[in-house]
MMTF fields as JSON, N, C-alpha, C and O atoms, coordinates in Angstrom:
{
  "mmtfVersion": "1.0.0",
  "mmtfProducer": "UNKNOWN",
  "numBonds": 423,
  "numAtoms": 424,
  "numGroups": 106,
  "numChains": 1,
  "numModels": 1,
  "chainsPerModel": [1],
  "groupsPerChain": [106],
  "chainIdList": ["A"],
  "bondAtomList": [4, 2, 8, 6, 12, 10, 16, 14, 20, 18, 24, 22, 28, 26, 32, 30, 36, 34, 40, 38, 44, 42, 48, 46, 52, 50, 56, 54, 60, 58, 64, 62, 68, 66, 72, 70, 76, 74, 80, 78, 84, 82, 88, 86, 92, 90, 96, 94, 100, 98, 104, 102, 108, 106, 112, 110, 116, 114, 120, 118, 124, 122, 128, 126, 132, 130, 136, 134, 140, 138, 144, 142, 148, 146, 152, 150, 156, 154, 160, 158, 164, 162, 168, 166, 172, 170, 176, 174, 180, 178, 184, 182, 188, 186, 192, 190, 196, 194, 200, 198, 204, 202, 208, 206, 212, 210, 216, 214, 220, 218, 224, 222, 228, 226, 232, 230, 236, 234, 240, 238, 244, 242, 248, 246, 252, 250, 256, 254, 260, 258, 264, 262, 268, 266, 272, 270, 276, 274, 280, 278, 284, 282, 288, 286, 292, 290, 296, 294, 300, 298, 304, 302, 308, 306, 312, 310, 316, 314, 320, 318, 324, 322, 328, 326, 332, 330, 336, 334, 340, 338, 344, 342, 348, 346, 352, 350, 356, 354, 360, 358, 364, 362, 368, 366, 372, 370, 376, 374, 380, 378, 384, 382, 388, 386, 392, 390, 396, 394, 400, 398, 404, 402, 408, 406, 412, 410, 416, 414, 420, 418],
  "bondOrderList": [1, 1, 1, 1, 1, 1, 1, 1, 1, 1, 1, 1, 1, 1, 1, 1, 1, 1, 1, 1, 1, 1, 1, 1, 1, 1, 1, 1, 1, 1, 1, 1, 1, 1, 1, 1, 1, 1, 1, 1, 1, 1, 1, 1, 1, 1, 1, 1, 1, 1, 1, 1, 1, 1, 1, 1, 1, 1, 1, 1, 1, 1, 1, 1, 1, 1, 1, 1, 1, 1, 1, 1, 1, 1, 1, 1, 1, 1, 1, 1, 1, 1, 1, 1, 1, 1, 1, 1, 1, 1, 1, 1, 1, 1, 1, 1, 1, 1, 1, 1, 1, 1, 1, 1, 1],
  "groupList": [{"groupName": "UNK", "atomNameList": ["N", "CA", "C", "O"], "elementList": ["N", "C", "C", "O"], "formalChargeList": [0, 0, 0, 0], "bondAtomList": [1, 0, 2, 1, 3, 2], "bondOrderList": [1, 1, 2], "singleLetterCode": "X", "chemCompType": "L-PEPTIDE LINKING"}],
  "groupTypeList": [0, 0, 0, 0, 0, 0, 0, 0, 0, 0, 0, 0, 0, 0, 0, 0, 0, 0, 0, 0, 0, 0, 0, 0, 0, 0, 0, 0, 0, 0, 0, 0, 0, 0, 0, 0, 0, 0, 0, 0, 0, 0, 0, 0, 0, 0, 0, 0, 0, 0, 0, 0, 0, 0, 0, 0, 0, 0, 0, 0, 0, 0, 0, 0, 0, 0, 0, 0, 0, 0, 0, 0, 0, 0, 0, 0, 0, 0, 0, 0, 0, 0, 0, 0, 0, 0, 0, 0, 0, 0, 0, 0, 0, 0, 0, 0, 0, 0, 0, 0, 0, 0, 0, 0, 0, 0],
  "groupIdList": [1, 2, 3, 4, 5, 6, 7, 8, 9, 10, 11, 12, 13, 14, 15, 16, 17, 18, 19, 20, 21, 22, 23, 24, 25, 26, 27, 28, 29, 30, 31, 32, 33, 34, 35, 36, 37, 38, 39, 40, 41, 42, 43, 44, 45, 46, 47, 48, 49, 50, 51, 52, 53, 54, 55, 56, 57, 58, 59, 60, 61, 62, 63, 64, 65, 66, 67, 68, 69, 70, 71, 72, 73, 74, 75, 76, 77, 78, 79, 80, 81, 82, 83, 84, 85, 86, 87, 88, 89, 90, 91, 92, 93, 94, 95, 96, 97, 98, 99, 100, 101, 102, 103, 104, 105, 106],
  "secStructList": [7, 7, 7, 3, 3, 3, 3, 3, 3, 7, 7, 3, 3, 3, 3, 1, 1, 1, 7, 3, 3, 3, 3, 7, 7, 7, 3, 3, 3, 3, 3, 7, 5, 7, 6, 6, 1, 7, 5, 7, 7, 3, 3, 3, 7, 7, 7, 7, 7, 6, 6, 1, 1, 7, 7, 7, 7, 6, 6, 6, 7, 7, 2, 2, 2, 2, 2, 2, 2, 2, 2, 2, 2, 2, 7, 2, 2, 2, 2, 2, 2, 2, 2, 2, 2, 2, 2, 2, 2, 2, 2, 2, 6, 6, 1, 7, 1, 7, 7, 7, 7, 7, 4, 4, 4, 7],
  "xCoordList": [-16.083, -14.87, -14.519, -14.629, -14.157, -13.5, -12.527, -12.715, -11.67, -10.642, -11.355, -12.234, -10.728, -10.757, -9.99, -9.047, -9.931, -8.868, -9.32, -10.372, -8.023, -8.25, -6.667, -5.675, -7.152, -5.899, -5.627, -6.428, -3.957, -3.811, -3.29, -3.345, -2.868, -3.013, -1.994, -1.422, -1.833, -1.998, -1.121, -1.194, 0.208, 0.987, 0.429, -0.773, 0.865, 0.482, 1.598, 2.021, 1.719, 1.976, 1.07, 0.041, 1.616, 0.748, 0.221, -0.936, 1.26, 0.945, 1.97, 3.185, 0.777, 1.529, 0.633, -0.304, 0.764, 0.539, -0.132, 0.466, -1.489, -2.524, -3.533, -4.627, -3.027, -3.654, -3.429, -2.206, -4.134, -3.266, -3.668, -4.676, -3.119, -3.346, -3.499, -4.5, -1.991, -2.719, -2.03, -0.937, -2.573, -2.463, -0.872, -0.665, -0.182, 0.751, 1.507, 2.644, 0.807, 1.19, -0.13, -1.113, -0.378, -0.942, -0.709, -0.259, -1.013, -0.371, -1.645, -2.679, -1.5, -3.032, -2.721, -1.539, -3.405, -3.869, -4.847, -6.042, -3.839, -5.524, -5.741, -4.89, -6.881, -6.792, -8.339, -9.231, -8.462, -9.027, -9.103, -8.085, -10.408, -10.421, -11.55, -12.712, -11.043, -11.956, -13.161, -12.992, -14.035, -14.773, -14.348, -14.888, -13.082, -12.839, -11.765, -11.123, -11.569, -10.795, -9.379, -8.567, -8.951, -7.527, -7.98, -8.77, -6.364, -6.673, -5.017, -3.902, -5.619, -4.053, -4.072, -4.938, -3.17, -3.06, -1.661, -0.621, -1.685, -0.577, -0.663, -1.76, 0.281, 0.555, 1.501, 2.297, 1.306, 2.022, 1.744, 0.788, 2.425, 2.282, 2.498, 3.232, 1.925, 1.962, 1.924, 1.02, 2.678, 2.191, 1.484, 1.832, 0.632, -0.251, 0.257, 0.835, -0.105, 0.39, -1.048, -1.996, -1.135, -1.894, -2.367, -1.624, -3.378, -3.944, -4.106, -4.765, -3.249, -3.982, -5.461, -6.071, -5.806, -6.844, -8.149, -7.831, -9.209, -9.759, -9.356, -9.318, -8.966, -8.731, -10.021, -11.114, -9.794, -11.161, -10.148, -9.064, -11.0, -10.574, -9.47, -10.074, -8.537, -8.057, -9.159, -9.125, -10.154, -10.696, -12.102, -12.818, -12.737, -13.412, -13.632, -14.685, -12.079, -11.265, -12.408, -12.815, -12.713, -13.124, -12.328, -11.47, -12.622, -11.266, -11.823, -10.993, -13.088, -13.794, -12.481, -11.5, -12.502, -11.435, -10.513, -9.848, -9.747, -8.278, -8.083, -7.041, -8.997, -8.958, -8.78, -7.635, -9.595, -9.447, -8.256, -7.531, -8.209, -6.596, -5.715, -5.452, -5.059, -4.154, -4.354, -3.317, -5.539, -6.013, -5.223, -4.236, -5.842, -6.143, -4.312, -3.786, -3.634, -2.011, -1.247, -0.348, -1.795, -1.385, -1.577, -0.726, -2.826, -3.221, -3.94, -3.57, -4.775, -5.762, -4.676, -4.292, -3.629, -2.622, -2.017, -1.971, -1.686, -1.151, -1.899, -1.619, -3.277, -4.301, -4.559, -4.521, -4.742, -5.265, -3.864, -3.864, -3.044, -1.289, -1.754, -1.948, -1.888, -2.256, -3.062, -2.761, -4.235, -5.404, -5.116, -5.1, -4.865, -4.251, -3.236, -3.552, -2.017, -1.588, -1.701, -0.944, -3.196, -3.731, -4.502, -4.711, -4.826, -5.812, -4.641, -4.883, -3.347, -2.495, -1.82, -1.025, -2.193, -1.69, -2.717, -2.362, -4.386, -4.995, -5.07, -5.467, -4.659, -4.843, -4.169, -4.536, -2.65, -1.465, -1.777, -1.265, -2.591, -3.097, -4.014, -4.381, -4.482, -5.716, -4.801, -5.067, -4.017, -3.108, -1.89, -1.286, -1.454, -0.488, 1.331, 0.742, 2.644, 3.359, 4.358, 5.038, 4.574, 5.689, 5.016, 3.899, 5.675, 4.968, 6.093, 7.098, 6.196, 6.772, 6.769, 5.775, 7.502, 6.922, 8.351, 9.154, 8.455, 9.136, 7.811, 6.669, 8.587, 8.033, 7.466, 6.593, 8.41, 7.9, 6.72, 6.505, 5.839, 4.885, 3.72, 2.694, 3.564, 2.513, 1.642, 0.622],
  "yCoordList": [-160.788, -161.246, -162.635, -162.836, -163.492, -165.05, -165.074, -164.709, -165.583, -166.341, -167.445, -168.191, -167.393, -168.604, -169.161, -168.549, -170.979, -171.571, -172.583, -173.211, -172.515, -173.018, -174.251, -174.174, -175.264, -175.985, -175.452, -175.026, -175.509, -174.951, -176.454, -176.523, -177.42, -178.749, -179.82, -179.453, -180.909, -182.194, -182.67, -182.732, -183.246, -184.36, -185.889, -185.964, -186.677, -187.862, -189.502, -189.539, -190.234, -191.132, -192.217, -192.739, -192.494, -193.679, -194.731, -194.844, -195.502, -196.342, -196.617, -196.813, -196.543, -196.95, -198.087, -197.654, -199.317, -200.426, -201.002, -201.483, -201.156, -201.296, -200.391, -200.51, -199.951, -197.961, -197.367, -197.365, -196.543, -195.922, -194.286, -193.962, -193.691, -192.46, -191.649, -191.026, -191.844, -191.063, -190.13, -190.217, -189.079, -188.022, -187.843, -188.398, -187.08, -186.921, -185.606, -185.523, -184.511, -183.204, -182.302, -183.042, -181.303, -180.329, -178.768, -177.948, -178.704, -177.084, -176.092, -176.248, -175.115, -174.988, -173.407, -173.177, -172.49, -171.09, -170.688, -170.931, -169.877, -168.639, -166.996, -166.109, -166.958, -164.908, -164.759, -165.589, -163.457, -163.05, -161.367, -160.853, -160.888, -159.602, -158.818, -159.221, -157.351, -157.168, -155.75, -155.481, -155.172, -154.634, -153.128, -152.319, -153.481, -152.051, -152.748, -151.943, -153.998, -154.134, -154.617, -154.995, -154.666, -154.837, -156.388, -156.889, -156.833, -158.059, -158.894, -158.864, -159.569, -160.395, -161.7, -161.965, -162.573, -163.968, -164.764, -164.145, -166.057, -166.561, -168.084, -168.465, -168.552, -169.818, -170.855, -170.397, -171.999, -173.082, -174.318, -174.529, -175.451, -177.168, -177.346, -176.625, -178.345, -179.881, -180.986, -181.271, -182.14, -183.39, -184.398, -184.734, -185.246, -185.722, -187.328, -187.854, -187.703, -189.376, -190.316, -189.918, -191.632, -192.376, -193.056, -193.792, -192.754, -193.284, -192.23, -192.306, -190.779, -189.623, -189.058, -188.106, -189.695, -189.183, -190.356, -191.52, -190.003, -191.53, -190.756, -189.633, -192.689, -192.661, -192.379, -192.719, -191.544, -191.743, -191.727, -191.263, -192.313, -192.597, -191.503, -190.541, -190.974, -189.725, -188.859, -187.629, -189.593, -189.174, -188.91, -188.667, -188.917, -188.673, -187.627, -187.135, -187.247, -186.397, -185.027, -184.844, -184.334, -183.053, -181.683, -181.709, -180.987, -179.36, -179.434, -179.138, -179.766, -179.555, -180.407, -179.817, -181.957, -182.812, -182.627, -182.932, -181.949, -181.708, -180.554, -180.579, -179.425, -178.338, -179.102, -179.139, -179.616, -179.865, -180.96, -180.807, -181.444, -182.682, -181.551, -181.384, -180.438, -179.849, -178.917, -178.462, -178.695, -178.039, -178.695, -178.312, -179.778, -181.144, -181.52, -181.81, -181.48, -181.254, -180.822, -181.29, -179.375, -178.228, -177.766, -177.092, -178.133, -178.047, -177.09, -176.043, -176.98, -175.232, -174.731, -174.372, -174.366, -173.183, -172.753, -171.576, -173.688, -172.669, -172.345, -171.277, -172.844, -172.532, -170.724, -169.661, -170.902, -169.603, -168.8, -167.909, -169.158, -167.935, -167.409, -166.226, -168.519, -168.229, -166.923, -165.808, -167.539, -166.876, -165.384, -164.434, -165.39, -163.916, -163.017, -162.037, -163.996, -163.123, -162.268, -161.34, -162.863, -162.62, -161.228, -160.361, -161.509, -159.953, -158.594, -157.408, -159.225, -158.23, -157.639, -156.703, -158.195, -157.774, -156.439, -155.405, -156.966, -156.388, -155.321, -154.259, -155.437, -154.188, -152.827, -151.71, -153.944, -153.048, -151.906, -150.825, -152.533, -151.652, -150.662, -149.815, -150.994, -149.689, -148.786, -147.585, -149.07, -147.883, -148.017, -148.685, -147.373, -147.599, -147.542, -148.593, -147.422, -147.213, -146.597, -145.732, -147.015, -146.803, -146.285, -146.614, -145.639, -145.176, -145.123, -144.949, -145.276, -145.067, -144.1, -144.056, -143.687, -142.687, -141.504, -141.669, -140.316, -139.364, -138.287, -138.316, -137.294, -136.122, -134.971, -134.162, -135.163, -134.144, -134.569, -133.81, -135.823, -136.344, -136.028, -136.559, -135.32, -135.104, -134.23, -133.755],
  "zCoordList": [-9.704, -10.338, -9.82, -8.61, -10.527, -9.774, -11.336, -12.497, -10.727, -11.74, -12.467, -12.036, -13.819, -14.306, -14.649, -15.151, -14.565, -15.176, -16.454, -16.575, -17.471, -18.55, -18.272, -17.547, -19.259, -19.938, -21.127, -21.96, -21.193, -22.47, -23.33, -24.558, -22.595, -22.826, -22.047, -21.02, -22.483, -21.507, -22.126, -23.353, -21.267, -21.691, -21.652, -21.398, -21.787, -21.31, -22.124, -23.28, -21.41, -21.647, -22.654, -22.226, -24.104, -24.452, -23.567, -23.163, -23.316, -22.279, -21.335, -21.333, -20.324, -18.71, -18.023, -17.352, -18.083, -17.441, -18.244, -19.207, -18.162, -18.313, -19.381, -19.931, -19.34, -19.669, -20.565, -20.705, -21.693, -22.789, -22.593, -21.964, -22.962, -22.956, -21.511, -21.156, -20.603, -19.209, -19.464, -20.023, -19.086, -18.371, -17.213, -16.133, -17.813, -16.442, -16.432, -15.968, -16.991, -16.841, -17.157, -17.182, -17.34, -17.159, -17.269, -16.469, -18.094, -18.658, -18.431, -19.08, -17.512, -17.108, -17.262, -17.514, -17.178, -17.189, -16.279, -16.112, -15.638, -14.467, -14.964, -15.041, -15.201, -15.825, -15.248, -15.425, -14.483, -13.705, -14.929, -15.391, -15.168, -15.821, -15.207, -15.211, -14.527, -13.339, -14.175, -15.364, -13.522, -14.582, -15.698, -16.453, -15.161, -15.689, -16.818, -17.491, -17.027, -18.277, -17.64, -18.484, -16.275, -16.019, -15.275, -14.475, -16.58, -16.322, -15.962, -16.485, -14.829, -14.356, -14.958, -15.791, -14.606, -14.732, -14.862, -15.083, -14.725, -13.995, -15.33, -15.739, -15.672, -16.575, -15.53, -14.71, -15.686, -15.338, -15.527, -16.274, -14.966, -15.581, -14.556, -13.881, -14.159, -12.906, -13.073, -13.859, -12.589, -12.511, -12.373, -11.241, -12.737, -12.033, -12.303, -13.254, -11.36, -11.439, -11.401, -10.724, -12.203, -12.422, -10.865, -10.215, -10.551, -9.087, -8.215, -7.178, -8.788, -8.026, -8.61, -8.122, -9.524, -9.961, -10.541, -10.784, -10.666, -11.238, -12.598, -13.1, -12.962, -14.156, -14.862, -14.408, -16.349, -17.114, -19.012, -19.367, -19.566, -20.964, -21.642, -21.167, -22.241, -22.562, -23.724, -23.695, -24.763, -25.177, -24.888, -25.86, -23.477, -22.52, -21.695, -21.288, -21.428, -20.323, -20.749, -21.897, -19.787, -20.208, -19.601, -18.719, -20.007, -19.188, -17.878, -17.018, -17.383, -16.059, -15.627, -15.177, -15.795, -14.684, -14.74, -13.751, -16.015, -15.889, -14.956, -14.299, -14.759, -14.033, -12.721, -12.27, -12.158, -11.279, -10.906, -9.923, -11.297, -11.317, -10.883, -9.692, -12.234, -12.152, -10.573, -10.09, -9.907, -8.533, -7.595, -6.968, -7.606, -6.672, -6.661, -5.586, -7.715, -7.678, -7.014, -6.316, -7.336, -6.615, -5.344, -4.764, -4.774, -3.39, -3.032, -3.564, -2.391, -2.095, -1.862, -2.975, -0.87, -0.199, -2.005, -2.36, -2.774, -4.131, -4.662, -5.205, -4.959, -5.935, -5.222, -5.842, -4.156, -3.266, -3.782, -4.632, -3.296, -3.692, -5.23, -5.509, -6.148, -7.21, -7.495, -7.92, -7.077, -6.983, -6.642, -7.425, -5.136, -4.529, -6.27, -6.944, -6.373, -6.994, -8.182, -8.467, -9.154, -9.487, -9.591, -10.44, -8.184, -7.657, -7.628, -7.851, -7.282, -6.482, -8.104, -8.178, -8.962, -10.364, -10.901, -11.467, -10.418, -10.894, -10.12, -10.599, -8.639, -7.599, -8.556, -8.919, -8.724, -9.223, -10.622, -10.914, -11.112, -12.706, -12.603, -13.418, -10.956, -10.865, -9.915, -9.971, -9.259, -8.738, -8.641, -7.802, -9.514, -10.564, -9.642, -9.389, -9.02, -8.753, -9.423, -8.872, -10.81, -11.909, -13.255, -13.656, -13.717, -15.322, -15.896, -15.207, -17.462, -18.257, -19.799, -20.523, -19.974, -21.348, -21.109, -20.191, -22.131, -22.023, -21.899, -22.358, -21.012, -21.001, -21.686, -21.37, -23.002, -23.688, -24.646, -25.59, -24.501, -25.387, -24.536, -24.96, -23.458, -22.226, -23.021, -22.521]
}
């Protein structure tokens, strides 16, 4: 099992300086689906500022560098929280704490 992360997509500024089309948010997705079908995952956006990242063209950009930008943002200690909480979703679906339903449909 490893997580994966997706963009679900990218803000960006027309132009900032020099530059057209940067990048300065990040709308990213983590979902982890373990073999039995239970599956966690976590949504969020980050910032990224022009010079934290090499610049590359906006119509260039591939999901590989934005993944990592939006990482590299965030920092290993959240990517990992992330990550963890992820697992602790999927722990949660294989042993279960709470149920819901009425009784007399048993």
């Amino acid at each position: 099992m490893a997580v994966t992360w997706t963009v679900s997509t990218m803000d960006r500024d027309i132009k900032q300086g020099d530059k057209a089309d940067v990048v300065t948010n990040i709308h990213w997705r983590a979902k982890e689906t373990d073999g039995d079908g239970n599956t966690g995952s976590s949504y969020g956006s980050v910032g990224v500022t022009l010079g934290s990242q090499a610049f590359i063209a906006y119509k260039d950009i591939k999901e590989t560098d934005a993944i990592q930008w939006a990482k590299d943002a965030l920092g290993a200690d959240e990517v990992k929280s992330i990550e963890d909480g992820i697992a602790a979703q999927i722990a949660a679906m294989k042993t279960p704490t709470t149920a819901s339903g009425v009784s007399w449909s048993l």
